[in-house]
C-alpha positions in Angstrom: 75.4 3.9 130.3 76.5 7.6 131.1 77.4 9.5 128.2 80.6 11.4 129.2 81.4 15.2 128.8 83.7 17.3 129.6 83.5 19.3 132.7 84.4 23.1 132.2 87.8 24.4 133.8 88.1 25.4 137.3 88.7 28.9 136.8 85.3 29.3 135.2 83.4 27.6 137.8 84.9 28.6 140.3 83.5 25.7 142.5 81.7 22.8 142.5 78.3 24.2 143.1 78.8 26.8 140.8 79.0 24.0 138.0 76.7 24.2 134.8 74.6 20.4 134.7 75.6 18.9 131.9 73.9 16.5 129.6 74.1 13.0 130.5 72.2 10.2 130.9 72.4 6.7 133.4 70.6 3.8 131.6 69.3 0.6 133.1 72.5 -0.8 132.7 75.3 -0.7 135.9 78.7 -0.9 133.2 79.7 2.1 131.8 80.7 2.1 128.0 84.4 2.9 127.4 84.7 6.0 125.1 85.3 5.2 121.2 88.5 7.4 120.9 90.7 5.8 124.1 93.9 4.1 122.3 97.1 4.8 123.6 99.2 8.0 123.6 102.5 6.5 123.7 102.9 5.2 127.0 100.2 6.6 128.8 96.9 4.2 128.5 93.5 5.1 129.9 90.6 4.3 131.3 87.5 5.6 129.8 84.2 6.2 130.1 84.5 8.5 133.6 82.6 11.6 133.8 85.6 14.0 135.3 86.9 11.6 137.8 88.4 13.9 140.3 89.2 12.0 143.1 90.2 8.0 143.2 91.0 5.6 146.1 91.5 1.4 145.7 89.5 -0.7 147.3 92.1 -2.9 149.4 93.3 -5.7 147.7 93.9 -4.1 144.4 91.1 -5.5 142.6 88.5 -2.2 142.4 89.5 1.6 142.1 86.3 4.0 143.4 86.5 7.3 141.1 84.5 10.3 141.8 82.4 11.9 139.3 82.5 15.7 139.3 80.7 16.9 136.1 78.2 15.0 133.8 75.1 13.4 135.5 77.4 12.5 138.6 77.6 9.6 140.6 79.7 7.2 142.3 81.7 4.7 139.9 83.8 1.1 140.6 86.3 -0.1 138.5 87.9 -3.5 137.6 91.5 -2.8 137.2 92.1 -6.4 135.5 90.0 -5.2 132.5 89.0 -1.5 133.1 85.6 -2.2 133.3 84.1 0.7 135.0 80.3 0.3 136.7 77.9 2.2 138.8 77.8 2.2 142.1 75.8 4.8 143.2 72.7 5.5 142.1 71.6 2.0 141.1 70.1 -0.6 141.2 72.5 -2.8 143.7 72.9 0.5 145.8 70.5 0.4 149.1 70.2 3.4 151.5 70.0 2.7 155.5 70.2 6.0 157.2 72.3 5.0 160.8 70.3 7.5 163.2 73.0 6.9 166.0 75.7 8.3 164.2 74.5 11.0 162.0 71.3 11.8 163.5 71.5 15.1 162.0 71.4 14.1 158.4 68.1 14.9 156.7 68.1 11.9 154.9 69.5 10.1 151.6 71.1 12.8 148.7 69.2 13.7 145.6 70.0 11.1 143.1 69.4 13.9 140.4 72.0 16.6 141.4 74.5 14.2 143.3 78.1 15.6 141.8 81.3 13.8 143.7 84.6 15.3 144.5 86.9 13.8 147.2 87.3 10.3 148.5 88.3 8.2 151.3 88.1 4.7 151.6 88.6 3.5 155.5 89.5 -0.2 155.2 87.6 -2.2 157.4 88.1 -6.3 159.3 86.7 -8.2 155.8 85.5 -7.0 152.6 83.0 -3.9 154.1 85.0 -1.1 153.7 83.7 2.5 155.1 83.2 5.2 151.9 83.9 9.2 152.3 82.2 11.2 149.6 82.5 14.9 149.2 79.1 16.1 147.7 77.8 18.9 145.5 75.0 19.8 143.9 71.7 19.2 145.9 73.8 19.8 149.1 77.6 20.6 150.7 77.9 17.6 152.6 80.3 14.6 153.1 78.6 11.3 152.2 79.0 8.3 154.2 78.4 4.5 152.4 79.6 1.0 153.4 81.5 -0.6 150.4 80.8 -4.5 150.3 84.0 -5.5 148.4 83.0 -9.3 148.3 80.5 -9.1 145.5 80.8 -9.6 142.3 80.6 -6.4 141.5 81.2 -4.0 144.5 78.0 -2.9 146.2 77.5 0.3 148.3 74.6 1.2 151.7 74.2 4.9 151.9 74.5 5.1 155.8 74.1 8.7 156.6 75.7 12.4 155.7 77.2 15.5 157.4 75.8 18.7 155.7 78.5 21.5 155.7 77.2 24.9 157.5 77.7 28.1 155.8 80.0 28.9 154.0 82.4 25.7 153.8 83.1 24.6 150.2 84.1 21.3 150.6 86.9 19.2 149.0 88.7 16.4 150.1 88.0 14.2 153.4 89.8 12.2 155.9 88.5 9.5 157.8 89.0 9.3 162.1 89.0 6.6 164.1 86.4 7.3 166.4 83.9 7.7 163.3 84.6 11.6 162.5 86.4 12.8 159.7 88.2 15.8 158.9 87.5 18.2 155.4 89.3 20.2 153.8 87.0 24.1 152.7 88.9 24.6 149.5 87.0 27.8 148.1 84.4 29.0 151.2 80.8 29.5 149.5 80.4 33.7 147.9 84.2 34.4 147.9 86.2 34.7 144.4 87.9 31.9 142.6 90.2 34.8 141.7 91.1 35.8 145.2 92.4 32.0 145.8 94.3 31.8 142.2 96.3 34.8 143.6 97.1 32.9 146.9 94.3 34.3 149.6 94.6 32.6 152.9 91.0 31.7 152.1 90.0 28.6 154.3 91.1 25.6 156.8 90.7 22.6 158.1 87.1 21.1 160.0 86.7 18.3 161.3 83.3 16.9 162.5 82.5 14.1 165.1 78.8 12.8 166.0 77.3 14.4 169.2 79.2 17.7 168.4 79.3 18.4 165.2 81.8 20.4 162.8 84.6 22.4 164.1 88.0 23.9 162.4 91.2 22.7 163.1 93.7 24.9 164.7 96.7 26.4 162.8 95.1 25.0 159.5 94.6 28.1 157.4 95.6 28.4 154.1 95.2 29.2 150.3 92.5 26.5 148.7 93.0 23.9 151.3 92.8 20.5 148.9 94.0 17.3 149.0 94.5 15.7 153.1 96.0 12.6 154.2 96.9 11.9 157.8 99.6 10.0 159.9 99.5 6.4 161.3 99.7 7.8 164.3 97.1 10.3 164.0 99.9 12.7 165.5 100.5 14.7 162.0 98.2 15.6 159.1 99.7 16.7 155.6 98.1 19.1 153.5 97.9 20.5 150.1 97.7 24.4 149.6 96.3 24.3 145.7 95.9 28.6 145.8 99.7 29.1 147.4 101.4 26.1 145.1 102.3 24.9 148.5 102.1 21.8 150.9 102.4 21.7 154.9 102.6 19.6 157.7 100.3 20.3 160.7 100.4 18.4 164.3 97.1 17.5 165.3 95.4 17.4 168.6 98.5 19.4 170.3 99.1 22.4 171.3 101.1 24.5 170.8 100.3 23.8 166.9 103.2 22.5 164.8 103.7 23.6 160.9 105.9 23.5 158.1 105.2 24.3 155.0 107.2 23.8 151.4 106.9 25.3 148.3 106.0 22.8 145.3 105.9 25.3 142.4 102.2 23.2 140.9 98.8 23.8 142.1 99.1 20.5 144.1 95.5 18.8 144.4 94.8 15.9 146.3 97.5 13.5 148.1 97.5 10.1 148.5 99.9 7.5 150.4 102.1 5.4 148.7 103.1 1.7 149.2 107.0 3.6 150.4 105.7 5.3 152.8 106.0 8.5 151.0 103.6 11.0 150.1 101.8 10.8 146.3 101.0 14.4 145.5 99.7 15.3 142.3 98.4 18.6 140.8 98.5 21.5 137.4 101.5 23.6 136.6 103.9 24.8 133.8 104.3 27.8 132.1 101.0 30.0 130.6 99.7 27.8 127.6 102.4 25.0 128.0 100.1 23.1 131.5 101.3 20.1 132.7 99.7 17.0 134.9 102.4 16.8 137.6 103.2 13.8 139.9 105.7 14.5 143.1 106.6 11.9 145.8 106.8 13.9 149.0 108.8 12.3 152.1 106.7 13.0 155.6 109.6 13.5 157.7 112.3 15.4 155.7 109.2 16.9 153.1 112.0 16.6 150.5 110.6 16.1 147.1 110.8 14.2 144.2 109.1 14.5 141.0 107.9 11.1 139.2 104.9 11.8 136.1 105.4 15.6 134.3 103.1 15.1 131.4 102.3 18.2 129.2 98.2 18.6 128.7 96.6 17.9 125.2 93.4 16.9 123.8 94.0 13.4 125.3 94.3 14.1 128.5 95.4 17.6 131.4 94.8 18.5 134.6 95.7 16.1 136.6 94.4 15.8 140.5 95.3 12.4 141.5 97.7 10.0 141.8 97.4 6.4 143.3 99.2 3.1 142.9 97.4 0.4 140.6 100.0 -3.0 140.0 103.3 -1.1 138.4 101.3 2.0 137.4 100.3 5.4 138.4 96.5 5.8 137.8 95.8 9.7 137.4 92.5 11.5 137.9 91.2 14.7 136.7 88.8 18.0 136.9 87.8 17.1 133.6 87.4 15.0 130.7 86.5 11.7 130.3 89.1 9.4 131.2 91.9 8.5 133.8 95.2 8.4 132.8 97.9 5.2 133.6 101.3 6.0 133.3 104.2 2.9 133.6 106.1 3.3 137.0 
């Protein structure tokens, strides 16, 4: 089982690859143990037994939730939301690895299993149960990760298929899937510049986007302050982006030009975004006054960009900094930086 530990706070790390390894260890086992101390704090339930799960996307159907492991041994984790049973996906023993030399010829083969720390997610549904897996990597490389998800197992299983290693000096976050195969990443903090630069709102980085046969290039009109969480339109014509450094969120046209843009304040160091079943725009982030922080949930609409704010929870020893926000049933599963748990708030 993993033993879970807390993963130290952003503005000491500054990014991922600047994170201290903590102790931790994966046993022969693939379920993780749930944490002794994970009763109820009022309302809010949780899942335990994560290993500061940053990032979360459900597996379509509503039966598994993928979480992201950015401190502790890392890894790749699956989750049964009828029980909150959480089990590893990758590394283990079901996992396989199949390189696709077609489509990312380039990659130098499968990630190291021992320095393999996960950030952002996307899960591209596919025809059946074989869903296509996004991972943003740290550790033994700045790459996006690329796995197919068999969703009709028992237990979900995952194929390493291939990777995209990020040139200098891209810091990865989140990713977005494309339809041709690409994907487009977010550089949240670019690799030798200063956490506190971005805390004070540097226009620090931008959007990339990478496609087989040529490779990564940024997006026009994307630059911002600690470009984080990224969703896209249906009809690819719009992406929707979350400025964690400027406390702000914009909408970008895509593929057009002249570029489009608005941006809106939010007032929170938004984090990662996610759609909701309404058609609005989960995005969830840190905010609140100087020693009072708060895990903030806002529903953003993608035409107006008028907002609406749905989970304010102040942080405590139970659970803070909140970076995620998805739909599970009637609840709100939230994510974090840090600590060992995910947090479900009632809707």
């Amino acid at each position: 089982m993993w033993v879970a530990t807390a993963a130290p706070s952003r503005a000491v790390v500054g990014r991922a690859l600047l994170f201290t390894v903590l102790a931790a260890a994966l046993g022969s086992s693939p379920a993780l143990a749930q944490a002794p101390a994970c009763a109820p704090a009022g309302d809010v339930q949780f899942v335990c037994g994560q290993q500061a799960p940053e990032d979360l996307v459900v597996v379509p159907g509503g039966e598994w939730v993928v979480a992201s492991a950015y401190a502790g041994s890392g890894a790749i984790a699956v989750i049964r939301t009828r029980d909150r049973m959480s089990f590893a996906a990758y590394p283990a023993a079901s996992a396989r690895e199949q390189l696709d030399r077609e489509a990312y010829g380039a990659c130098p083969g499968p990630p190291d299993p021992s320095a393999f720390r996960t950030h952002g997610l996307y899960l591209q549904a596919g025809s059946g149960t074989t869903h296509r897996l996004y991972v943003v990597a740290h550790g033994g490389r700045e790459s996006v990760e690329i796995f197919e998800l068999d969703a009709g197992a028992d237990v979900p299983r995952v194929t390493w298929i291939g990777c995209a290693v990020a040139p200098e000096p891209i810091g990865l976050n989140s990713v977005r899937a494309l339809g041709d195969g690409g994907f487009i990443a977010t550089n949240f903090l670019p690799r030798g510049e200063t956490f506190q630069a971005l805390q004070a709102g540097a226009r620090n980085g931008e959007l990339w986007e990478w496609h087989t046969g040529s490779g990564w290039a940024r997006v026009p009109g994307s630059e911002t302050s600690g470009a984080n969480g990224l969703e896209i339109s249906d009809d690819g014509r719009w992406l929707y982006v979350a400025a964690w450094g400027s406390q702000s969120f914009y909408r970008l046209s895509y593929g057009r030009t002249p570029v489009e843009r608005r941006e809106i304040p939010l007032g929170f160091r938004v984090d990662n975004v996610r759609w909701a079943r309404d058609g609005s725009i989960l995005a969830t982030g840190q905010g609140g006054a100087q020693g009072a922080q708060a895990s903030i949930v806002v529903t953003i609409d993608p035409e107006s960009l008028e907002v609406e704010e749905v989970v304010r929870r102040p942080d405590d020893q139970a659970f803070g900094a909140g970076t995620v926000a998805v739909e599970v049933g009637d609840a709100y599963w939230v994510g974090s930086f840090r600590g060992d748990r995910i947090a479900v708030f009632p809707r």
